[in-house]
C-alpha positions as CSV (number, residue, x, y, z in Angstrom):
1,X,105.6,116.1,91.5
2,X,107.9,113.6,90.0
3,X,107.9,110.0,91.6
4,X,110.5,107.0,91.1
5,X,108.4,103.8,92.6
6,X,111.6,101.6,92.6
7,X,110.0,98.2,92.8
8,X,111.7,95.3,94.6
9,X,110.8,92.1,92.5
10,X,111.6,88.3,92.0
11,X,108.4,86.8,90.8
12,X,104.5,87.5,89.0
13,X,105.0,89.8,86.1
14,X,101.6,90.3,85.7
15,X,101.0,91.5,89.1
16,X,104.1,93.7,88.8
17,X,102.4,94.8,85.8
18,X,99.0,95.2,87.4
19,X,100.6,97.5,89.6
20,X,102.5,99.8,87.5
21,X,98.9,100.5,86.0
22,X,97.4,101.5,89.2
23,X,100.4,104.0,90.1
24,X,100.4,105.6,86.4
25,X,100.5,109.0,86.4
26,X,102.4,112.0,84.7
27,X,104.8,112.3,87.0
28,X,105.2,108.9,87.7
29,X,108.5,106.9,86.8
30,X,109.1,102.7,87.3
31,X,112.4,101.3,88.5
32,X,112.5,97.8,88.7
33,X,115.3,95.6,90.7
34,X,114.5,92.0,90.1
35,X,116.4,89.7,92.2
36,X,119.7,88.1,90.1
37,X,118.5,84.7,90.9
38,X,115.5,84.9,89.1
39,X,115.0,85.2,85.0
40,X,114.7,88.7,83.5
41,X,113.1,86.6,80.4
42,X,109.5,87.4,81.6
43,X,109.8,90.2,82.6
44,X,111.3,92.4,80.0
45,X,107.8,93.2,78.4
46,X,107.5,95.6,81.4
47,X,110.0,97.5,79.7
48,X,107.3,98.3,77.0
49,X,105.6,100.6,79.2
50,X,106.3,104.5,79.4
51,X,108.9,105.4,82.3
52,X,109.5,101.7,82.9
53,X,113.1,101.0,83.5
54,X,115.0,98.1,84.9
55,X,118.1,98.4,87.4
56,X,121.3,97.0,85.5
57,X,123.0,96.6,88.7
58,X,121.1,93.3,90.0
59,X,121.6,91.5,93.5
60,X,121.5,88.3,94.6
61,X,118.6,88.8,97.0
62,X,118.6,86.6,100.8
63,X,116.1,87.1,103.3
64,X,117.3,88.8,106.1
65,X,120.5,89.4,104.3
66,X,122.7,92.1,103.7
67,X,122.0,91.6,99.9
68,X,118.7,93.4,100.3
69,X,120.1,96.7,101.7
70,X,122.6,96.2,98.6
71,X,119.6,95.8,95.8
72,X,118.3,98.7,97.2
73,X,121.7,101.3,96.9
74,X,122.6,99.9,93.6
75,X,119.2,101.4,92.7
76,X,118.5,104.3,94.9
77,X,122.5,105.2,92.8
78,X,120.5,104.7,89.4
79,X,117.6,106.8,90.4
80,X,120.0,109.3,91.2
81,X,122.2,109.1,88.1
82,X,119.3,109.2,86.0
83,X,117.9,112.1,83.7
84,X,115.0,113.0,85.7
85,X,115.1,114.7,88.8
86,X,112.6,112.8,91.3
87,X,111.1,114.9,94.3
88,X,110.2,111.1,95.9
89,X,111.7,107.8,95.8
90,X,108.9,105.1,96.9
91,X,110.9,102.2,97.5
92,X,107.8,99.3,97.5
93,X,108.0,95.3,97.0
94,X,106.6,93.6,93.8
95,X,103.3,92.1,95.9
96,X,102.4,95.7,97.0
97,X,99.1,97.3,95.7
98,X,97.4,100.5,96.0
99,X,94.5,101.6,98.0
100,X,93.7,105.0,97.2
101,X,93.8,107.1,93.7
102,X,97.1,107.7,92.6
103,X,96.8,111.5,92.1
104,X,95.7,111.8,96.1
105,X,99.1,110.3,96.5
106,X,101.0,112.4,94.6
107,X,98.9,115.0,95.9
108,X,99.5,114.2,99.5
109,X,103.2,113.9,98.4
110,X,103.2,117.7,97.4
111,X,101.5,118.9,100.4
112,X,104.3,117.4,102.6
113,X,107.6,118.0,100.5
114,X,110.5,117.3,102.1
115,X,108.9,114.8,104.5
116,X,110.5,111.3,104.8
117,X,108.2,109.1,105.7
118,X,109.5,105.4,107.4
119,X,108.7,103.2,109.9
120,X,111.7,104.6,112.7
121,X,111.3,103.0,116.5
122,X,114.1,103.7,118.7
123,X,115.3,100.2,119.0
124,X,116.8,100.6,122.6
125,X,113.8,102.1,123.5
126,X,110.8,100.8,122.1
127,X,111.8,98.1,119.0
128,X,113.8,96.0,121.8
129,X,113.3,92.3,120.2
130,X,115.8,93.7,117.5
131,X,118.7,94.7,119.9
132,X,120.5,91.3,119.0
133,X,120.3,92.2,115.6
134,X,123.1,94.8,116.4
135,X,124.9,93.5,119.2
136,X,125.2,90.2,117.7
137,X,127.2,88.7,114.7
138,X,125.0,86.7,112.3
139,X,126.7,84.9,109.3
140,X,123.2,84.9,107.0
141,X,124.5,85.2,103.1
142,X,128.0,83.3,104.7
143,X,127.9,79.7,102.4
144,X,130.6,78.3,105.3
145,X,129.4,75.0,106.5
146,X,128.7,75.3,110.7
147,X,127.7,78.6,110.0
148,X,125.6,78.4,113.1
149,X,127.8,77.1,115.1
150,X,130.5,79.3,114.2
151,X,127.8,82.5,114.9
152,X,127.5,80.6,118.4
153,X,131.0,81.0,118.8
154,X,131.5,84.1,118.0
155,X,128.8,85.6,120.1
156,X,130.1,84.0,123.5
157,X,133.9,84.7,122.6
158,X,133.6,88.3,121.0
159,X,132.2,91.7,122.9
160,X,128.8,93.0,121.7
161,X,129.2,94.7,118.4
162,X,129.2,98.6,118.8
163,X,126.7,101.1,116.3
164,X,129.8,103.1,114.5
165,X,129.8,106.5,115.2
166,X,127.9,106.2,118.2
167,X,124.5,106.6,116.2
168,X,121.3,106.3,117.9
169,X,119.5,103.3,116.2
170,X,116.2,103.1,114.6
171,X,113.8,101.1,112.2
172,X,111.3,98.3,111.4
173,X,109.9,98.4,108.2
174,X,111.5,97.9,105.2
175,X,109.4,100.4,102.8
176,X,110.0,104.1,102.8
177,X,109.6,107.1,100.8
178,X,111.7,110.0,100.6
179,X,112.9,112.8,98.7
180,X,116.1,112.3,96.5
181,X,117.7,115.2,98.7
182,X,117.9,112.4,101.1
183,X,118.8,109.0,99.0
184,X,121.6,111.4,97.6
185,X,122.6,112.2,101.4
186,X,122.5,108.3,102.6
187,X,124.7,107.4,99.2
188,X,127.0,110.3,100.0
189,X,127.1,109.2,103.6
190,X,128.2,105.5,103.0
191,X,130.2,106.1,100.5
192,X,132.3,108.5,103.0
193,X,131.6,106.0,105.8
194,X,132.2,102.0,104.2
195,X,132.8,101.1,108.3
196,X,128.8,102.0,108.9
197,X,127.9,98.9,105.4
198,X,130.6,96.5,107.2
199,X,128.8,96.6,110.3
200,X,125.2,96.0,108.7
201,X,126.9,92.8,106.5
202,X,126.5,90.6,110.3
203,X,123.3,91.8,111.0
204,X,120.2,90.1,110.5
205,X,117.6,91.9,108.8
206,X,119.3,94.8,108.2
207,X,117.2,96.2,105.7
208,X,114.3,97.2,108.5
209,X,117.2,99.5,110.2
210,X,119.9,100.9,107.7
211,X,118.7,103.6,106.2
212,X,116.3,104.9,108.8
213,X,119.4,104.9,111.2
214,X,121.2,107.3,108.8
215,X,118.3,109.6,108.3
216,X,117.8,109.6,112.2
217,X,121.5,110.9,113.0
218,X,121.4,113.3,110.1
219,X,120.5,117.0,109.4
220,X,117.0,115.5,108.1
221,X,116.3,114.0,111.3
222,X,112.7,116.4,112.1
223,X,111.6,115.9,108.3
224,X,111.2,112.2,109.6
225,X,107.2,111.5,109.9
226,X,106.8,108.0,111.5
227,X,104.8,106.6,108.9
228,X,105.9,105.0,105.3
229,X,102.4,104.9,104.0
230,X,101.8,101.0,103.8
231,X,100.0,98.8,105.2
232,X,100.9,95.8,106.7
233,X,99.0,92.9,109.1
234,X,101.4,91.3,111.3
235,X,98.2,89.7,113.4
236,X,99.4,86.4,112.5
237,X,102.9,86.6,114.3
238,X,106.4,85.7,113.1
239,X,108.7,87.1,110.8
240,X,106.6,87.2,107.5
241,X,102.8,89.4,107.2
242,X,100.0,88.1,106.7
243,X,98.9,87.5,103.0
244,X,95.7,89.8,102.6
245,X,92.9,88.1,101.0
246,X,89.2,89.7,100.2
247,X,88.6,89.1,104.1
248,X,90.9,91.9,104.9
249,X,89.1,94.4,102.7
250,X,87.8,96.3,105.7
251,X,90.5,96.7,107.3
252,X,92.3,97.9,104.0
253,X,89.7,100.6,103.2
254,X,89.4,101.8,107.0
255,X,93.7,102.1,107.0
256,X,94.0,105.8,105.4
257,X,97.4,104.2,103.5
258,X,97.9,104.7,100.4
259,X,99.2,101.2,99.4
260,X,99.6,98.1,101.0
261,X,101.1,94.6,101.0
262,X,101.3,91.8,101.1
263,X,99.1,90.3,98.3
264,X,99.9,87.4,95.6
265,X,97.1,86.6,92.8
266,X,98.0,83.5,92.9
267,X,96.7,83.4,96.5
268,X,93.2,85.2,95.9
269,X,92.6,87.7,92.8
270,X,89.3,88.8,94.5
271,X,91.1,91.3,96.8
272,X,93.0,93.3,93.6
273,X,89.9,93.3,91.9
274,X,88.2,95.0,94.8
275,X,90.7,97.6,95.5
276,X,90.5,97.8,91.6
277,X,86.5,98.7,92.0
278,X,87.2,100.7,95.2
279,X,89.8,103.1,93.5
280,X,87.7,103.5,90.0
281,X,89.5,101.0,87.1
């Protein structure tokens, strides 16, 4: 069983670090996109480790922006391309940890091949608060000054913005993992299909619905399990989770996921040292 964590990163090497020892394995690969706007500089001693690469195709990253559904093709493409052939991409964020023993996950990973595990909720049905985020145009990366206005505009003169191809659409979280059958289906499918990227570029947040929505209206729809293996604490509300600290270690061990997020050391070490003690170190 051959893993490619692809790591989405813009700050704490050390953490990153700290994490790329927890998922070390045989079988385990590292592929890390750090965000353009931040300096490679202290980073590159990551690069030290065995199977510890770092995408040369770098983003700008935005919140909500298109730019994150971009970081993560320009390196699902260089997993694909490279030497190894991966039975699982694990696309996690730089402030994710693990919970569990790294060979349970790669043994849990063989049990279930072909699987896709992500976070998919039929927006029309179930995930409604995200139905503007398709129907209506939002100017997020755009640097033009009134962009807000000018989305107001927009949205009273234009007609609701249509799903191409009449796909049903689903999603919510950003984090999946899948087998490189299906990252090579969803590159092959938009590079056939550039009208299905355009449509995502005025969306808001359209990293927590692109490439479920492929998957979904593809051949690999029933390999879909609705569960992408992290966990995440939205108790406090808004757009962001809730930072987990040593008071959440309950509720981490209780969860059954193999990793969660988020955490920051800089915010409370305790927790990683825990799950650190918890797993074996």
């Amino acid at each position: 069983m051959k893993i490619a964590h692809l790591i989405l990163a813009h700050k704490n090497p050390a953490q990153i670090a700290r994490l790329i020892g927890r998922l070390k394995h045989p079988g385990a690969y590292f592929f890390i996109h750090l965000d353009l706007k931040t300096d490679i500089q202290p980073f590159q001693y990551l690069e030290k480790e065995a199977n510890v690469v770092f995408i040369k195709n770098r983003v700008k990253v935005y919140w909500a922006g298109y730019s994150q559904v971009q970081s993560t093709i320009n390196s699902l493409q260089e997993i694909s391309n490279y030497a190894v052939a991966f039975d699982y991409v694990n696309l996690i964020s730089g402030q994710d940890y693990l919970l569990r023993r790294v060979e349970e996950l790669h043994a849990y990973l063989e049990q279930n091949i072909g699987k896709a595990f992500m976070e998919y909720y039929p927006v029309y049905e179930v995930w409604k608060e995200a139905i503007p985020r398709l129907e209506k145009y939002f100017l997020v990366e755009s640097n033009l000054p009134g962009k807000y206005a000018l989305e107001v505009i927009m949205n009273k003169l234009l007609p609701n913005r249509k799903l191409p191809h009449g796909f049903i659409p689903v999603g919510r979280a950003t984090w999946f993992t899948i087998t490189l059958d299906q990252v090579n289906y969803i590159l092959e499918y938009i590079k056939k299909h550039p009208e299905y990227s355009r449509f995502f570029k005025y969306s808001w947040g359209s990293d927590e619905l692109f490439f479920q929505t492929i998957l979904f209206n593809s051949p690999f729809k029933n390999n879909m399990v609705n569960n992408n293996l992290v966990y995440t604490d939205w108790s406090q509300g808004g757009a962001n989770p809730k930072m987990l600290t040593i008071e959440d270690a309950g509720k981490l061990v209780a969860s059954g996921k193999f990793l969660a997020r988020k955490f920051d050391k800089a915010v409370d070490m305790e927790i990683l040292d825990f799950l650190d003690k918890q797993i074996g170190a």
